[in-house]
Structures are given as C-alpha cells and as structure tokens.
C-alpha positions in Angstrom: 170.2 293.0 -57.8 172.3 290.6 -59.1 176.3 290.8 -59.9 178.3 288.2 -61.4 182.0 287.9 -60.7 185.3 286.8 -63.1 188.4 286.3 -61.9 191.1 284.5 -64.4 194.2 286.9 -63.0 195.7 284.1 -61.1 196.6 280.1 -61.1 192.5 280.0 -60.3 189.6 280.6 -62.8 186.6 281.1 -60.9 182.7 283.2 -61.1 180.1 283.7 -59.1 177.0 285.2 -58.4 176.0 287.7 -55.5 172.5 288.9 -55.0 171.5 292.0 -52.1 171.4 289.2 -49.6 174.2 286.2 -50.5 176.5 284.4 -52.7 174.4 282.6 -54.7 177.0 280.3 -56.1 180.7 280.1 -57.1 182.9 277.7 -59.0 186.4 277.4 -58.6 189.1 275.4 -60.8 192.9 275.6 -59.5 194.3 272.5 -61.9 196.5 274.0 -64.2 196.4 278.0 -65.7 193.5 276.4 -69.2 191.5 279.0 -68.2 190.7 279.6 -72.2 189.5 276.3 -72.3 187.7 276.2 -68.5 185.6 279.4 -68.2 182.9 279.5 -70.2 181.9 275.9 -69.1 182.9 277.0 -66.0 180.2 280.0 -66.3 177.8 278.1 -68.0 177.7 275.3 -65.0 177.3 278.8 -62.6 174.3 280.0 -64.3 172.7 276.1 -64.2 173.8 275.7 -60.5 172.0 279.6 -59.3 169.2 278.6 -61.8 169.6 281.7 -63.9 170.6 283.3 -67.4 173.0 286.1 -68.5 169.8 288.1 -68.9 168.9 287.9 -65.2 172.2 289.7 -64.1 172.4 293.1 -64.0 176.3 293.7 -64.0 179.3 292.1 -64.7 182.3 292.6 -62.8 186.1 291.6 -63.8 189.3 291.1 -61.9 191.5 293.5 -64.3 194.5 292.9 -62.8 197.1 292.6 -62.2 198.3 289.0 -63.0 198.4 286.9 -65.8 198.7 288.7 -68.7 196.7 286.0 -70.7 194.9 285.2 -67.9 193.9 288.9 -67.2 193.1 289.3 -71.2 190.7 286.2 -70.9 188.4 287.3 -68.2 188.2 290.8 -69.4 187.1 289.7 -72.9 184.9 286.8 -71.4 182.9 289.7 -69.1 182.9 292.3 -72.4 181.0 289.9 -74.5 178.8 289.1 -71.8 177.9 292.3 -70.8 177.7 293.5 -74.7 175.6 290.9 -75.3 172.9 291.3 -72.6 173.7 294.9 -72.7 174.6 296.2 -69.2 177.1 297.5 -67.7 180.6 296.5 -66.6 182.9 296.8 -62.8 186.6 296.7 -63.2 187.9 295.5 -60.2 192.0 295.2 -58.8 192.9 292.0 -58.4 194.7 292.4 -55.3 192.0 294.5 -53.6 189.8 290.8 -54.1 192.4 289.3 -52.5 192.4 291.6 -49.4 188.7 291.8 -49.2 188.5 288.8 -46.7 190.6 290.9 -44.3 188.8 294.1 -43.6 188.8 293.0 -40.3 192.1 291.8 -40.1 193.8 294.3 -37.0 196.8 294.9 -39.0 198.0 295.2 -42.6 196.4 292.9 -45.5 199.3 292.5 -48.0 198.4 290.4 -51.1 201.2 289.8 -53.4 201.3 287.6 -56.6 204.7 286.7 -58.4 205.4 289.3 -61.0 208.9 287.1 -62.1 211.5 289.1 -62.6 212.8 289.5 -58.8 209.3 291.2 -57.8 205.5 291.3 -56.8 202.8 292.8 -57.6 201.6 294.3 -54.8 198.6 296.5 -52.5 198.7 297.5 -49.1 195.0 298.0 -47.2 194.2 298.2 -43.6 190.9 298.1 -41.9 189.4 297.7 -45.9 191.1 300.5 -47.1 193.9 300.9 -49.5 197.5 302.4 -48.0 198.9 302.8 -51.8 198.0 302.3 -55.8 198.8 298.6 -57.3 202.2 298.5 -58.0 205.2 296.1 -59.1 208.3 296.4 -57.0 211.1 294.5 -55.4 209.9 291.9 -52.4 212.9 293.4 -50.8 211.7 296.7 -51.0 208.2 295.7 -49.9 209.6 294.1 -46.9 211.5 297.0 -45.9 208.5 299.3 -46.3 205.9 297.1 -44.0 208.7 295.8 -41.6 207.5 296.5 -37.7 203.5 295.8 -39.1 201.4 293.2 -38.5 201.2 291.8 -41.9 198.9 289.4 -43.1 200.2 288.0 -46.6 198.2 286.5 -49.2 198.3 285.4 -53.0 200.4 283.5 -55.2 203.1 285.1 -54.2 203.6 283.4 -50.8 204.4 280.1 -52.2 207.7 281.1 -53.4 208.7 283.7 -51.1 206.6 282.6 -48.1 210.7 281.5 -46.5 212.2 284.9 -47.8 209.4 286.6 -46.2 209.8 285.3 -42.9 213.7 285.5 -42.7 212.7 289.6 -42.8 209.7 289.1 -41.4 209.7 286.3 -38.7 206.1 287.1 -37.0 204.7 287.4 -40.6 200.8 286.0 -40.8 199.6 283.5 -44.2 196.1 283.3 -45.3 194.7 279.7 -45.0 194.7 278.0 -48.6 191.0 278.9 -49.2 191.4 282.9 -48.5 195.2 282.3 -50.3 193.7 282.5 -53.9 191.5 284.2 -56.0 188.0 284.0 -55.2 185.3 285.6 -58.0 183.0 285.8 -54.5 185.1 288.9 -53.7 185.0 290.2 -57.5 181.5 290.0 -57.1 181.1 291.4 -53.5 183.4 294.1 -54.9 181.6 294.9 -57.6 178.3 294.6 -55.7 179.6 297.8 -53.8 181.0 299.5 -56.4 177.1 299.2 -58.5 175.5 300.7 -55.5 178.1 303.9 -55.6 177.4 304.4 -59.7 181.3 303.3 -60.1 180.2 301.4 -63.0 181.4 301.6 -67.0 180.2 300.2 -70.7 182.1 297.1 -72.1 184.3 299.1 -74.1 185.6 301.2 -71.0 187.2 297.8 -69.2 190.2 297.2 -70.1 193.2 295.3 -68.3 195.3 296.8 -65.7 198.5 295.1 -66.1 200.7 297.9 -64.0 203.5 296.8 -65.7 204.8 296.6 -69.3 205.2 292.6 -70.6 208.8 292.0 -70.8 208.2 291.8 -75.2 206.4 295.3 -74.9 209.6 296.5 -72.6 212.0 295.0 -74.8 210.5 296.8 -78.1 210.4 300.3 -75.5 213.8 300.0 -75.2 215.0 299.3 -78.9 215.8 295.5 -78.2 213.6 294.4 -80.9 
C-alpha cells in the first residue's frame, strides 16, 4: 500500500511517500512561502526519486490545516486533482496533529503551535499520541495558563516568535530540534497511512480546508466592516 503525503500549511512545502514498511522518500523546501510555484516540481522530483507514478499510489493525504490560508488552499487543491485524476481516495489530516506525531513517546505534553497573528496560535494539545482537545486558535497567554505545571514539549512555527514569551511563563519549557520543528509530509503520510487502514478515508470533493478560524477579510465582512 502506498500513501503519498502534502503538507503546504506552514513556511515548508514538502511530500512524501510511505509504503506498509518505510518512508520511501520525501522532499522538503523551507526558502521562502512559493509553494504555488514549488510543489508540483517538488512532487514530480518525489515520484522520479521513489521510482513511481500517481497511478501506483493508492491514497492521497493532505495537511488541511490549520496554517496558511493560501498555503492550506494549495495543497488541498494539489492532492484533489491528483486523487481525481487517478481516481482514489483522499485523507484529511490536522496540521498540528503532523506536527505532534514525532512525540508519541514524548513523557509529557506535545504542544505544536503555529503563529495565527493577531496576538494568538493555533494550537493542539496530545499526550502519549493522543489528542487532549479539538484544533483551536486562542491567546498564547491563555494556552500558557492552561498547560502551566506540564511537561511541555513545543513545536511549530510558532516557537520562533514566542519561544522567549514562552519561557518567561514557562521556564523548564522543552523545543523540538529544527528538523522535528517544521512540517514534515513523512507524518501526513504516516498519518494518513493509519487513518487508510481504519476506512477513515473520503472522495476529492469531501476534503476541504480546516482553517478553524475566519480570515480577517471574511471576519471583517461578518461584522459589517465591508
């Protein structure tokens, strides 16, 4: 069986490939948020690298969000047409859950958090590989609060501009290494490798983003501003 992985949600664009026994390959670009410009070369370079076609793969999964609103729109459209056009079957997969996957093992709480602007994260709590709460945006303040006495492990964009606010709070506060501190398509795909094997899977037209929050244009018109 063979899953491929997206993930455009964050600073990185990156796919790969998982098969019942391995990652087969992945690709990672972190220069600059051109993922329109960087995926499907990016994709295309995958498939020459694990020596197969879009055919070979039996389901696509995508990082849904939250993030990036363009960036979550591009790899959710990229993974429709690919899965419409080999026709099989799509995984939607959080974003932050990706970004926690590394820690299952972690003996404490895995807390990924990417900048949502606007004075908060986004933000999922897990423990022991499984999730404490729903995705959510709220205040880093009120996050802090709520995990303060854990043993926290933080990961995502998010640490880079709060990583000092964070430890005035939080002084014994834990960072992912750089490699396990972005998005990795590896966990989309080990995700999504999972979720195939439980039947959690849905047709092209079923995945859709997950941005958890309104954009600030779609909150403005919401509230009469424009």
């Amino acid at each position: 069986m063979l899953i491929l992985g997206v993930d455009t949600c964050c600073a990185a664009a990156t796919s790969a490939i998982v098969d019942d026994d391995k990652l087969l390959a992945q690709t990672v670009i972190n220069n600059k948020r051109t993922h329109s410009q960087k995926l499907l070369p990016q994709i295309e370079q995958l498939f020459a690298l694990a020596e197969l076609s879009v055919s070979d793969i039996d389901a696509f999964a995508a990082a849904v969000g939250p993030g990036s609103f363009t960036g979550v729109r591009i790899g959710v459209a990229t993974v429709k047409g690919m899965a419409q056009a080999a026709k099989k079957p799509c995984i939607a997969v959080s974003t932050l859950e990706a970004l926690a996957f590394s820690y299952e093992y972690f003996d404490g709480v895995a807390c990924p958090i990417l900048d949502a602007r606007r004075n908060q994260v986004y933000n999922a709590l897990f423990r022991g590989g499984k999730r404490l709460c729903d995705d959510r945006a709220l205040a880093l303040s009120d996050l802090l609060a709520e995990i303060r006495g854990e043993n926290v492990m933080f990961m995502g964009d998010g640490v880079i501009p709060y990583k000092e606010e964070i430890l005035k709070v939080l002084p014994k506060a834990r960072f992912a290494p750089r490699i396990l501190n972005m998005n990795l398509a590896g966990a989309v795909a080990e995700i999504g490798f999972e979720k195939f094997k439980k039947g959690e899977v849905i047709d092209a037209k079923g995945l859709v983003p997950s941005y958890v929050r309104l954009s600030q244009a779609e909150q403005s018109a919401k509230n009469g501003e424009i």
